[in-house]
C-alpha atoms as one frame of an Amber mdcrd trajectory, in Angstrom:
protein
   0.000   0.000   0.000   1.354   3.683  -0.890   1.594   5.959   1.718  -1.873
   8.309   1.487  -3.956   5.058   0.100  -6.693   3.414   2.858  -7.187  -0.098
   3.374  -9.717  -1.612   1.591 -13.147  -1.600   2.956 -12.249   0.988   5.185
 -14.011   4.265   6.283 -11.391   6.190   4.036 -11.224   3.907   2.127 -14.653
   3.762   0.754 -15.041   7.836   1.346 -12.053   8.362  -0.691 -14.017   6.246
  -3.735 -16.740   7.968  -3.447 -15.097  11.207  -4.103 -12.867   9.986  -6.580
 -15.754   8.923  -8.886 -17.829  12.761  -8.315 -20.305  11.159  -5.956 -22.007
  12.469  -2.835 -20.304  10.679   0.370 -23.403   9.681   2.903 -23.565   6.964
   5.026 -25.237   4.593   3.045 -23.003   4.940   0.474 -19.675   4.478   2.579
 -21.454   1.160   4.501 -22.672  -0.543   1.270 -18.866   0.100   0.136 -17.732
  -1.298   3.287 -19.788  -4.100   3.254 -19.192  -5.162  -0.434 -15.066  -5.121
   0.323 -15.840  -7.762   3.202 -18.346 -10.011   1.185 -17.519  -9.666  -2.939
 -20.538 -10.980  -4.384 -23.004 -10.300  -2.267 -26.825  -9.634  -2.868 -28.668
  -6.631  -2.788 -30.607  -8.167   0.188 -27.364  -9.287   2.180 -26.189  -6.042
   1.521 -29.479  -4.249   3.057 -29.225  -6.477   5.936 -25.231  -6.065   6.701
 -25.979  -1.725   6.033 -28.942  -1.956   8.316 -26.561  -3.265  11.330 -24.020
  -1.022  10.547 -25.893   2.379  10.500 -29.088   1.328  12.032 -31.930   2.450
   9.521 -31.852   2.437   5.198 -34.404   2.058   3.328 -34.787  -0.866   0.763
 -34.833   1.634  -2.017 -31.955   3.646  -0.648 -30.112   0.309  -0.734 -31.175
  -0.284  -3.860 -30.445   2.951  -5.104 -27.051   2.931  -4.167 -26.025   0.113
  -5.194 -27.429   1.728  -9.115 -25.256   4.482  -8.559 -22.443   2.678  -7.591
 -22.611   0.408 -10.357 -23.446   3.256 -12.596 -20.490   5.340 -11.745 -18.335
   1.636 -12.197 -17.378   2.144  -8.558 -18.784  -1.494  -8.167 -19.530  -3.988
 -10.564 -23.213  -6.545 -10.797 -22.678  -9.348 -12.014 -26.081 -11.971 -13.034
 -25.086 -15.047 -12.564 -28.322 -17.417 -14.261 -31.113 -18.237 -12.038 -29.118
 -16.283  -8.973 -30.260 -12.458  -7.639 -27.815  -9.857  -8.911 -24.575  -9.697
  -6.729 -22.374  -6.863  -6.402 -18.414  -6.558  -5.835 -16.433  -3.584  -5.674
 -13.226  -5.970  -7.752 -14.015  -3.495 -11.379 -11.544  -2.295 -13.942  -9.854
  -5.804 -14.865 -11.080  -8.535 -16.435 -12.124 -11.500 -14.200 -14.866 -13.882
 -14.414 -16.770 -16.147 -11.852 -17.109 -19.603 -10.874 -20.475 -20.491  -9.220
 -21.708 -22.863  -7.129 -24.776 -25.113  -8.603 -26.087 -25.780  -5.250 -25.477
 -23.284  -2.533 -25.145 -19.870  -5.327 -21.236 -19.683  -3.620 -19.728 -17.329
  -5.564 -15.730 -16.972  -6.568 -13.291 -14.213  -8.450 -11.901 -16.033 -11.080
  -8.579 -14.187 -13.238  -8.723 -14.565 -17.212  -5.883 -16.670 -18.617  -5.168
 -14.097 -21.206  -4.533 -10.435 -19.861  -6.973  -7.978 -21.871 -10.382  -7.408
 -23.314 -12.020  -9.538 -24.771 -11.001 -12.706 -23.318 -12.919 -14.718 -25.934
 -12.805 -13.917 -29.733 -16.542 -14.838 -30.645 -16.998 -16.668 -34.061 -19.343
 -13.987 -35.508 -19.392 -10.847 -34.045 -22.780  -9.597 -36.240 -21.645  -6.727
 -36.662 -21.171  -5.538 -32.969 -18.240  -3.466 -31.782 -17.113  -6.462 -29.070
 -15.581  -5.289 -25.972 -15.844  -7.574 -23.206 -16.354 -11.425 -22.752 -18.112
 -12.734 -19.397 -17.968 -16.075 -18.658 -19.477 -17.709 -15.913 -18.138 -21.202
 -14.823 -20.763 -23.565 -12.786 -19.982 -26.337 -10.447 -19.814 -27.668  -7.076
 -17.653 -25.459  -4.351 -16.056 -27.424  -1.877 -18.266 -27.420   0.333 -21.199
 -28.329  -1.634 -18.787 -31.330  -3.501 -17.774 -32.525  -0.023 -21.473 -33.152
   0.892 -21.938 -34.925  -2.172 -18.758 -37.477  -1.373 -19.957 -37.622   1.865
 -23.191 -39.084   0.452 -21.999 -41.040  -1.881 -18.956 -42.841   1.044 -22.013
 -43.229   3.018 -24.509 -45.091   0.333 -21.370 -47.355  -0.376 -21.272 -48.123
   3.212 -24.935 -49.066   3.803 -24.369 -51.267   0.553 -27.553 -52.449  -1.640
């Protein structure tokens, strides 16, 4: 860390975004920064919940809201995983991608193997000005693929 910069997720930290990308610093703002540097990935309604301890009262909307602006301003990034509410993570300006977990919606960073935009060359483009790949990978976490062998170790035990 440089001398001047603020950990991440911190007060300062999340202030010093704010203002860096022309918007207002309230509270709301600063705690749904906070919280999204100490859970990437997480849902509007985890956010509400987690801003709501924090600064004792916010408004659905104003969560909501925020988290629009932030993404707007590409302060934070939403990502739609299929079949899974949006999630938010303040990881923008690179190019990453997600893994996701089939089962409990688990949700991990994943770095491209090549280093710039796009990632993926599509076959036919259609005319579009391409700029950006996203690719989502699905599976089991660890977790999740534990249970499953634990299952499975126990079925083989019990035997027909």
């Amino acid at each position: 860390m440089h001398q001047g910069e603020a950990a991440l997720g911190s007060r300062a930290w999340a202030v010093g975004l704010l203002r860096t990308a022309g918007l207002r610093v309230t509270a709301t703002r600063t705690a749904v920064l906070m919280v999204l540097a100490e859970r990437p990935h997480a849902a509007a309604e985890e956010v509400l919940v987690e801003v709501r301890r924090r600064i004792g009262s916010a408004s659905t909307q104003a969560v909501y809201n925020v988290l629009a602006a932030l993404s707007a301003a590409e302060v934070v990034r939403r990502i739609e995983p299929a079949g899974s509410p949006a999630r938010y993570e303040v990881r923008v300006g690179d190019n990453h991608h997600h893994v996701v977990c089939r089962r409990c919606g688990a949700t991990a960073d994943v770095d491209c193997v090549v280093g710039r935009r796009p990632c993926l060359t599509p076959s036919e483009t259609h005319g579009y000005l391409v700029d950006e790949a996203e690719v989502t990978f699905w599976g089991l976490c660890p977790a999740c693929a534990g249970t499953d062998q634990e299952l499975e170790a126990t079925r083989l035990a019990a035997g027909p």
